[in-house]
C-alpha positions as semicolon CSV with decimal commas, in nm:
position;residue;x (nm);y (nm);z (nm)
1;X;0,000;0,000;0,000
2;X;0,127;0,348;-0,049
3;X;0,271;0,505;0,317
4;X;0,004;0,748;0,413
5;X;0,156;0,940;0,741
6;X;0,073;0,847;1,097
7;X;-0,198;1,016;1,281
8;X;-0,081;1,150;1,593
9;X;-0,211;1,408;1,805
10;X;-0,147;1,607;2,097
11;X;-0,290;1,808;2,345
12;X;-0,653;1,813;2,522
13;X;-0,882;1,834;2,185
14;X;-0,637;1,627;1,988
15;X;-0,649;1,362;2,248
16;X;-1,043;1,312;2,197
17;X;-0,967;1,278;1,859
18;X;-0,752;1,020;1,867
19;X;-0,973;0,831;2,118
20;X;-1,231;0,915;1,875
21;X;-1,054;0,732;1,594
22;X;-0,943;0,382;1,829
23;X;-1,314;0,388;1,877
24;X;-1,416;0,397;1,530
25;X;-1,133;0,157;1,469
26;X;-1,293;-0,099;1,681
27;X;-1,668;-0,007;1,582
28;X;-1,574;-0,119;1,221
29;X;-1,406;-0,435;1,329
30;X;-1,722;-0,643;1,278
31;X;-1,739;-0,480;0,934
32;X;-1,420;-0,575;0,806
33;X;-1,357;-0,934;0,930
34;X;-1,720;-1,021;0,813
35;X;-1,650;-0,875;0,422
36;X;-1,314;-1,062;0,453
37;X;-1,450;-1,362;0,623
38;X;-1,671;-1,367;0,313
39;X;-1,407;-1,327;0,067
40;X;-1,159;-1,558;0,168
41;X;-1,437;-1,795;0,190
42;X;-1,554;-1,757;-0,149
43;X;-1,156;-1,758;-0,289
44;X;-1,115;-2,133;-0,167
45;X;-1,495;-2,236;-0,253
46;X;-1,364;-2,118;-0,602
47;X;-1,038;-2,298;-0,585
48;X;-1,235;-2,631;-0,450
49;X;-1,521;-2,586;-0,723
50;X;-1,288;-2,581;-0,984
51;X;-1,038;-2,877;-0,926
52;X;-1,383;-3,083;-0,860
53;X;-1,468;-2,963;-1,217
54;X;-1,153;-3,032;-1,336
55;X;-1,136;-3,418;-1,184
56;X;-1,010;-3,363;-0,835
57;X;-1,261;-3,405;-0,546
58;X;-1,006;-3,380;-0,265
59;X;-1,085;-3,032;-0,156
60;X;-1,458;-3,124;-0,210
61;X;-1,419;-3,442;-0,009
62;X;-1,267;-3,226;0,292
63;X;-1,606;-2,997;0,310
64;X;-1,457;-2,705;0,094
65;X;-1,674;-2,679;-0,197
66;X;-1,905;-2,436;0,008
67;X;-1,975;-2,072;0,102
68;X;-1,974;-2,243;0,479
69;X;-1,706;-2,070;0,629
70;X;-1,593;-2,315;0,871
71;X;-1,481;-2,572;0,680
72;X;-1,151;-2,332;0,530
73;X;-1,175;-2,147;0,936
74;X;-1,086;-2,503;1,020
75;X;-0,850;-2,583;0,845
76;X;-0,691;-2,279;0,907
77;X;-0,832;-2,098;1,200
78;X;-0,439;-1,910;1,280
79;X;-0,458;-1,762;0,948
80;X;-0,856;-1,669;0,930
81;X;-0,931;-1,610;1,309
82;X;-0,612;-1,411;1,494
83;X;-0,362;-1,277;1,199
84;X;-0,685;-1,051;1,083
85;X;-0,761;-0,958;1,395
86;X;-0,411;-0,825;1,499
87;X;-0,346;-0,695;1,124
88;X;-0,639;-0,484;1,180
89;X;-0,567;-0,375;1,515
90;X;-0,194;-0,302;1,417
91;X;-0,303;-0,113;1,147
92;X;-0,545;0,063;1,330
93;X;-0,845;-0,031;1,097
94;X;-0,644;0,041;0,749
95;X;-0,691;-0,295;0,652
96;X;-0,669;-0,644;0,701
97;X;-0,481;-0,931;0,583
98;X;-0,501;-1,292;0,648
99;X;-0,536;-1,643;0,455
100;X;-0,684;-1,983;0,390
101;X;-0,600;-2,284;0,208
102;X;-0,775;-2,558;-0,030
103;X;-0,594;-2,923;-0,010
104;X;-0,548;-3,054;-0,374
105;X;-0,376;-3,403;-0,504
106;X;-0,024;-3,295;-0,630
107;X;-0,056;-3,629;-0,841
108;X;-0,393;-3,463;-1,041
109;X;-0,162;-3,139;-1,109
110;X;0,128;-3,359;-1,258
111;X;-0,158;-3,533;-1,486
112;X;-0,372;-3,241;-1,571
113;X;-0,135;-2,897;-1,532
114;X;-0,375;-2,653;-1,749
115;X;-0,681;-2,774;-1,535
116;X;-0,438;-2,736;-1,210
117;X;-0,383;-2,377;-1,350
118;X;-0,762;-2,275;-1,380
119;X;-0,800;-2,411;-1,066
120;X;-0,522;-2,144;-0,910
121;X;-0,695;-1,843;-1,125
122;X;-1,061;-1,927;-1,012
123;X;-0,971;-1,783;-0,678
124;X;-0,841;-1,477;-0,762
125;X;-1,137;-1,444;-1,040
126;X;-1,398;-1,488;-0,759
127;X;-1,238;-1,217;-0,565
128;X;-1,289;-0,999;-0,895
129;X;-1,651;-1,073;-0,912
130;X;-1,698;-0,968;-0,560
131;X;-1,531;-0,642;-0,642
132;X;-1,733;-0,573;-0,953
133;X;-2,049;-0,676;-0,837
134;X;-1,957;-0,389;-0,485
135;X;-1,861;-0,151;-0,742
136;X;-2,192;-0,151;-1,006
137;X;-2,401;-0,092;-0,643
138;X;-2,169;0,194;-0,546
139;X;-2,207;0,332;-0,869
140;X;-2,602;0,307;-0,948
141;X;-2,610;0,461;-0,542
142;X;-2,405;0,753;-0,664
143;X;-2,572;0,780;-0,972
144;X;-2,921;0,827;-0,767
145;X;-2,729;1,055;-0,477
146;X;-2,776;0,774;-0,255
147;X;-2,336;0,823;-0,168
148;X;-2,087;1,133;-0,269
149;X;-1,722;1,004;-0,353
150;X;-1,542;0,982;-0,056
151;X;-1,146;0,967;-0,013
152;X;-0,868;0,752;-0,174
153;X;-0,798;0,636;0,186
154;X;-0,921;0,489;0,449
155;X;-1,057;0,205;0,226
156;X;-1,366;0,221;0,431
157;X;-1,433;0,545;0,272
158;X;-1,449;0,496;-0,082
159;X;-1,818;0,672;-0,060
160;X;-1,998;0,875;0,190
161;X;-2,372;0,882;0,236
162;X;-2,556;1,167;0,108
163;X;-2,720;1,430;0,344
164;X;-3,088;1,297;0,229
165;X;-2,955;0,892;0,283
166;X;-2,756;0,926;0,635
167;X;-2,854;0,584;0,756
168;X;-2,635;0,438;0,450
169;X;-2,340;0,514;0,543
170;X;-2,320;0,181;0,747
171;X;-2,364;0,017;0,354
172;X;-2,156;0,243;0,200
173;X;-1,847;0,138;0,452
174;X;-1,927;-0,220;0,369
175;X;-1,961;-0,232;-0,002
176;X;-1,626;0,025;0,020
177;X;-1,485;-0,242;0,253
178;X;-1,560;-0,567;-0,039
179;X;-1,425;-0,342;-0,314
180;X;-1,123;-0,220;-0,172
181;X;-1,017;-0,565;-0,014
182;X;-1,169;-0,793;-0,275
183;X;-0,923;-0,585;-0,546
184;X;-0,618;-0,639;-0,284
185;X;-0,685;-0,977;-0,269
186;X;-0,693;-0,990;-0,701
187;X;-0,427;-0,833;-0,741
188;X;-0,172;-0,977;-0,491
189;X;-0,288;-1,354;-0,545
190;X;-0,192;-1,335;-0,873
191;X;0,148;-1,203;-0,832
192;X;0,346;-1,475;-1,012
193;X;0,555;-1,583;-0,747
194;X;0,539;-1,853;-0,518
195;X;0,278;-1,925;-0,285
196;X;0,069;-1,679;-0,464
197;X;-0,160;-1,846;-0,683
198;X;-0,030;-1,643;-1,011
199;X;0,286;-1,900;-0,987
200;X;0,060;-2,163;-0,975
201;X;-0,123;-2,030;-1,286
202;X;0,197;-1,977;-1,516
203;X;0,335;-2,329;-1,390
204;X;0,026;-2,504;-1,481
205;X;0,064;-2,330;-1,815
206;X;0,447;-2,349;-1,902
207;X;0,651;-2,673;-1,740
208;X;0,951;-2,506;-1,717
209;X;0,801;-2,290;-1,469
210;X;0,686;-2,534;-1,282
211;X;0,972;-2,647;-1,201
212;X;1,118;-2,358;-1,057
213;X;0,828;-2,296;-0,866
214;X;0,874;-2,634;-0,673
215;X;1,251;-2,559;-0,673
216;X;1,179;-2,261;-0,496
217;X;0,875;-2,407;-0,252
218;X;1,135;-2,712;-0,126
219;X;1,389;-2,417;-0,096
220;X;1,391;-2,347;0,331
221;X;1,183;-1,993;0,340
222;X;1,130;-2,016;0,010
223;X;0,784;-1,932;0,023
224;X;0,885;-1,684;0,286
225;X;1,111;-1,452;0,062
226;X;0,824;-1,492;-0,240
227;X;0,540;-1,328;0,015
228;X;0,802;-1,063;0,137
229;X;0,941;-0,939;-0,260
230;X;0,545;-0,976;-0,355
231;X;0,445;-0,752;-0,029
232;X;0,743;-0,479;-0,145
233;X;0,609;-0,507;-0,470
234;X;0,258;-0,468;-0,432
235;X;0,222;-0,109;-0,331
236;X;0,332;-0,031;-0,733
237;X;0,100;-0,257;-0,884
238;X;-0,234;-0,146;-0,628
239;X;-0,187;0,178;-0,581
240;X;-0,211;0,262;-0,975
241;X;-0,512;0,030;-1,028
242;X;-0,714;0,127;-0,751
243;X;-0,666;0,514;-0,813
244;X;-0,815;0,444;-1,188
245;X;-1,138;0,196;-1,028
246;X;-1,203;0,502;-0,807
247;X;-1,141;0,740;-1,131
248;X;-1,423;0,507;-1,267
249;X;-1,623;0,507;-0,969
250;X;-1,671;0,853;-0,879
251;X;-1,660;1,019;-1,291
């Protein structure tokens, strides 16, 4: 993300403010793990849905081809229970980041690589379709002066409810919320590098790739050092994209 400046305030006034803002922080809590509750649990139901279509019924076997969440909270409840939660706390209601997982048989990918690879791009494509079907509501509510743009930043604040619509600003902050997080969540999965499902994607489309991408999983941290370069990269390839969907958004 880009590096927006610290809030910090001093003095009597500028110390409700900031009390102000923890507050808020903590109001909007429910808010943002339920939208990204939702979205990681639609990214795996994608990833399970497709290997089933595409001949592998492991994932589907293990509960995963739903829009249950507690089949992938489960499987993973470190990565879809407490790394949100302190992400968002951290970050003092910016954003949130966590993950999930859908279990696949390795042997199916060595047999059928190009249906391996569409199963690695449905997740990222669900998280699209999330974002575009927040974005045409946004859009027909500012078209009928249900919302007025809001700001680049917080994410929360992509809109802001009109003087005649005050009680929807609760669903502007939410559909704000599944844009902004459902586009993170595009465009860093399918950063091709490993574990990011973009790797998984070009290996299941060119071999030789493939090959480096397990080089580089069996590699000790391997998977470490591809989430850190992706996380240094991302800020370049988000901030860009989501300045022109808000260009789009608010013209």
């Amino acid at each position: 993300m880009r590096a927006f400046p610290a809030l910090r305030y001093r003095g009597g006034t500028e110390f409700h403010r900031e009390a102000a803002l923890s507050q808020e922080v903590l109001i909007l809590l429910p808010i943002w793990y339920a939208v990204f509750l939702l979205s990681l649990t639609v990214h795996e139901a994608a990833h399970a849905f497709a290997a089933l279509r595409g001949g592998d019924p492991t994932a589907y076997l293990g509960g995963q081809v739903s829009l249950n969440p507690l089949p992938h909270v489960r499987r993973e409840p470190f990565g879809t229970i407490l790394v949100p939660a302190i992400s968002y706390l951290l970050m003092q209601g910016g954003w949130m980041i966590g993950w999930a997982s859908a279990p696949y048989d390795p042997r199916w990918e060595d047999r059928h690589p190009r249906r391996a690879a569409a199963m690695a791009a449905a997740g990222p494509a669900a998280n699209l379709l999330l974002a575009v079907v927040a974005f045409v509501v946004l859009k027909v509510g500012l078209a009928r002066g249900t919302w007025m743009p809001g700001t680049f930043w917080p994410l929360d604040r992509i809109v802001t409810a009109a003087d005649a619509a005050p009680g929807f600003d609760g669903l502007g902050r939410l559909l704000s919320v599944t844009l902004a997080l459902n586009l993170v969540l595009f465009l860093f999965n399918l950063i091709p590098l490993p574990p990011m499902d973009g790797s998984s994607v070009l290996s299941g489309l060119f071999p030789a790739l493939r090959r480096w991408r397990e080089w580089l999983l069996n590699v000790p941290l391997g998977a470490l050092a591809g989430l850190i370069v992706a996380w240094r990269l991302f800020p370049f390839l988000f901030n860009p994209v989501y300045a022109w969907v808000l260009e789009l958004l608010w013209a």
